[in-house]
C-alpha positions in Angstrom: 20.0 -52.9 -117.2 16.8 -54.3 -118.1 16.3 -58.1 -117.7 15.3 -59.8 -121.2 13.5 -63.1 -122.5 14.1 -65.2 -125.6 10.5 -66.4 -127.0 10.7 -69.0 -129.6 7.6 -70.5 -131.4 7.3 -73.9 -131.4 3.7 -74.8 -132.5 1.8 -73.7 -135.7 -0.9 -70.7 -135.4 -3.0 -72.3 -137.9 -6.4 -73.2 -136.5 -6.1 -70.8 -134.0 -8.3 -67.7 -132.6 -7.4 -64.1 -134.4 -6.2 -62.9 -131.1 -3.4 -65.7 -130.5 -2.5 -65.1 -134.6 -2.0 -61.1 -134.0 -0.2 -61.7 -130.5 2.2 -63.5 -132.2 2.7 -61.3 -134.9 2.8 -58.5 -132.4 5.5 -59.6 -130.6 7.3 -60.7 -134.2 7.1 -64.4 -134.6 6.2 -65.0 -138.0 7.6 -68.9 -138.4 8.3 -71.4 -136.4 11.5 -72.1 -134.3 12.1 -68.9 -134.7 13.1 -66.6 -131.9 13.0 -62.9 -130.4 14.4 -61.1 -127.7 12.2 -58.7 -125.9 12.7 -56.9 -122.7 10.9 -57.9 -119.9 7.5 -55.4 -119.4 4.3 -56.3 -118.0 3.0 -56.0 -121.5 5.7 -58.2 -123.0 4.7 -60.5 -120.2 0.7 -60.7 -120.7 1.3 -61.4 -124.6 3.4 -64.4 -123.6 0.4 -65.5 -121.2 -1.9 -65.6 -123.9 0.3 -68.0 -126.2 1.8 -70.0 -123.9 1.1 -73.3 -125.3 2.3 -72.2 -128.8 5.9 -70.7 -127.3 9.1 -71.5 -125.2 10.5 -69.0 -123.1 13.9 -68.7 -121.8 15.4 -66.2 -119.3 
């Protein structure tokens, strides 16, 4: 069974670079305080790295 991760956005993407904007929409987190469950990949991971500041994530 493969461990998972709740993201949920807590700070606006406006006024931020294209590649934090698609990240987020990439991993599906189109407003805020809203939250997705993803499975925990290296992928998954290095998308989280690069928006850090924008999201909360809980194990």
């Amino acid at each position: 069974m493969a461990a998972t991760i709740k993201i949920t956005l807590k700070r606006s993407p406006i006024k931020r670079v294209k590649n934090q904007k698609l990240t987020l929409e990439a991993l599906g987190l189109t407003k805020l305080n809203k939250t997705v469950e993803h499975n925990v990949t290296p992928q998954i991971m290095g998308m989280v790295a690069v928006v850090k500041h924008l999201v909360t994530v809980e194990e």
